[in-house]
N, C-alpha and C positions, 0 to 999 in steps of 0.2 A: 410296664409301669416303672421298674427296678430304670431301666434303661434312660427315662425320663427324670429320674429324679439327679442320675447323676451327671445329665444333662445341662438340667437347671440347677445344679450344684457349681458343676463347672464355669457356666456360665454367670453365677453371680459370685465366683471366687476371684477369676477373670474381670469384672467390673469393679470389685472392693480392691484390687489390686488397683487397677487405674485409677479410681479417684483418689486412692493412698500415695500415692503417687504425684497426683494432681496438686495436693493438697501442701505436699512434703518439699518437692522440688522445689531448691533455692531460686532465687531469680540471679540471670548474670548481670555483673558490674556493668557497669556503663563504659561501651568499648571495647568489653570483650569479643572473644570470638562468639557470632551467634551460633553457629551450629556446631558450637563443641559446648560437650557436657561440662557442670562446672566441676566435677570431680571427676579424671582420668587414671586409669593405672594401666603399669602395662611392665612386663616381667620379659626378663633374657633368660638363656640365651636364643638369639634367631628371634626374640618378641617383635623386631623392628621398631624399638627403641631409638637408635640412633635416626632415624627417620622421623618418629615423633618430634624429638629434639629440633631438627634442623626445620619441621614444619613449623614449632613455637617460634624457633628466633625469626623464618620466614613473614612470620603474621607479627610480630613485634614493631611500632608505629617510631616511636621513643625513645625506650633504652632495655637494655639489658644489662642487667649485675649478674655476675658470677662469682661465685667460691668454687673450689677446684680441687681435689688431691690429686689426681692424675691425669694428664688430660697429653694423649696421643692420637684421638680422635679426626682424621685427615678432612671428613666433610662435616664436624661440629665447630670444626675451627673456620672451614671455610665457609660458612653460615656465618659464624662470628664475622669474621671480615667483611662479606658481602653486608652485611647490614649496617656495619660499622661504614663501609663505601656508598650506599643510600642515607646516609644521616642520621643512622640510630645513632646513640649515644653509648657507647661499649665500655662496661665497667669490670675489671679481672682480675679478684684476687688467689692467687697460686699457693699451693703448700711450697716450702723451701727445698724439697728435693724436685723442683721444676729447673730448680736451679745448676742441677748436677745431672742428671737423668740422660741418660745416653739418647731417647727422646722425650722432647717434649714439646709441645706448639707454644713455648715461652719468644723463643726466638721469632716464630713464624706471626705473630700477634703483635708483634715488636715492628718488624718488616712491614706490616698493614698498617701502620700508625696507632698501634691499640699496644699503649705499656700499661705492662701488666702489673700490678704490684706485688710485692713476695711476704707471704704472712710467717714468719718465722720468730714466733713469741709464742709456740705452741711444741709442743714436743712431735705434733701431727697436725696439721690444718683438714680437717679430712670431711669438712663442709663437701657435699655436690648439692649445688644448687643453682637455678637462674633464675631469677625475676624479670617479668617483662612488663614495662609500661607502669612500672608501680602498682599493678594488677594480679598479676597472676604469677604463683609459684611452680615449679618444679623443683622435685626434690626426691629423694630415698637414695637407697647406695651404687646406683649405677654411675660409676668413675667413667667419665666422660674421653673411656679409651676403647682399642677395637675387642682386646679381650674383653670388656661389660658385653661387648657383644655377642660376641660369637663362642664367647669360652665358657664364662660364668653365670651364675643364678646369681640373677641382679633384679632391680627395680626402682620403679618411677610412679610417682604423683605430682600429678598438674591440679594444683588446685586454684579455682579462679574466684577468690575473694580479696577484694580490696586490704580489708582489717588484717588476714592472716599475710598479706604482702607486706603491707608497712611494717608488721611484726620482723618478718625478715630483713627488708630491708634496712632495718634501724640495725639488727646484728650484723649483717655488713658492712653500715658503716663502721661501726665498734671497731672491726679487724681493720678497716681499711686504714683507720687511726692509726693500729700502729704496725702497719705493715710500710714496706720500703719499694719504690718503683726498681721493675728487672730490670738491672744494664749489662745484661749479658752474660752468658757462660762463666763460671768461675775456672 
């Protein structure tokens, strides 16, 4: 009997989960991706983050905005480019030590036809962030270099709501106001 009851315990703890569930789950924007969740997270180091990243810009139709504080990332830049060479529309604001940095994908973003612009009205631009499609954010402290990867405890949230995009994306354009396009190495 005992056996039964935590049975039918289980099994209707199990069903009130699912329809809480059922009930709770956002619907996604129109144009997202359908089989990704509308909230993702995902933590370094070795999370394969940088892999997420490059699957977003890969699924991105439109555009991509980006704010940046470091960015030596060799395959989020070449995502960037790649999609910027399929007719996304690639938006890139830099902290101003992209600009001095022994590396940085400032130059290599430059070379792909994608100028970058340099936010230097801040004492640290230290935004990471990319929006795609005016739909969906990514965002937390993973600096978009190989150390977030493989060195440090870092993190990501992809959130796919239209409202919370425009929310970002209006702050990017703010920077982008008064930021300056890179021309290269000082």
């Amino acid at each position: 009997m005992r056996k039964h009851l935590i049975a039918l315990f289980a099994v209707l703890l199990l069903a009130g989960a699912a329809a809480a569930a059922e009930v709770h789950e956002p619907a996604l924007a129109p144009g997202a991706c359908p089989l990704c969740a509308p909230i993702e997270v995902f933590f370094s180091p070795n999370g394969g983050i940088t892999s997420v990243i490059v699957r977003e810009i890969g699924n991105a139709k439109f555009s991509i905005h980006v704010q940046a504080y470091g960015f030596t990332s060799a395959p989020i830049a070449g995502a960037l480019a790649a999609a910027s060479a399929r007719g996304v529309q690639v938006h890139i604001i830099l902290d101003r030590s992209n600009m001095t940095n022994r590396y940085s994908a400032a130059d290599y973003f430059r070379n792909h036809g994608i100028t970058p612009l340099i936010d230097s009205m801040h004492a640290i631009a230290h935004n990471k962030i990319m929006i795609f499609d005016g739909q969906t954010v990514l965002t937390g402290s993973f600096n978009f270099t190989q150390a977030a990867e493989h060195s440090n405890a870092e993190n990501i949230v992809i959130l796919r709501d239209k409202g919370i995009a425009a929310k970002y994306l209006a702050n990017w354009t703010m920077h982008a106001g008064h930021s300056v396009p890179y021309a290269g190495r000082e």
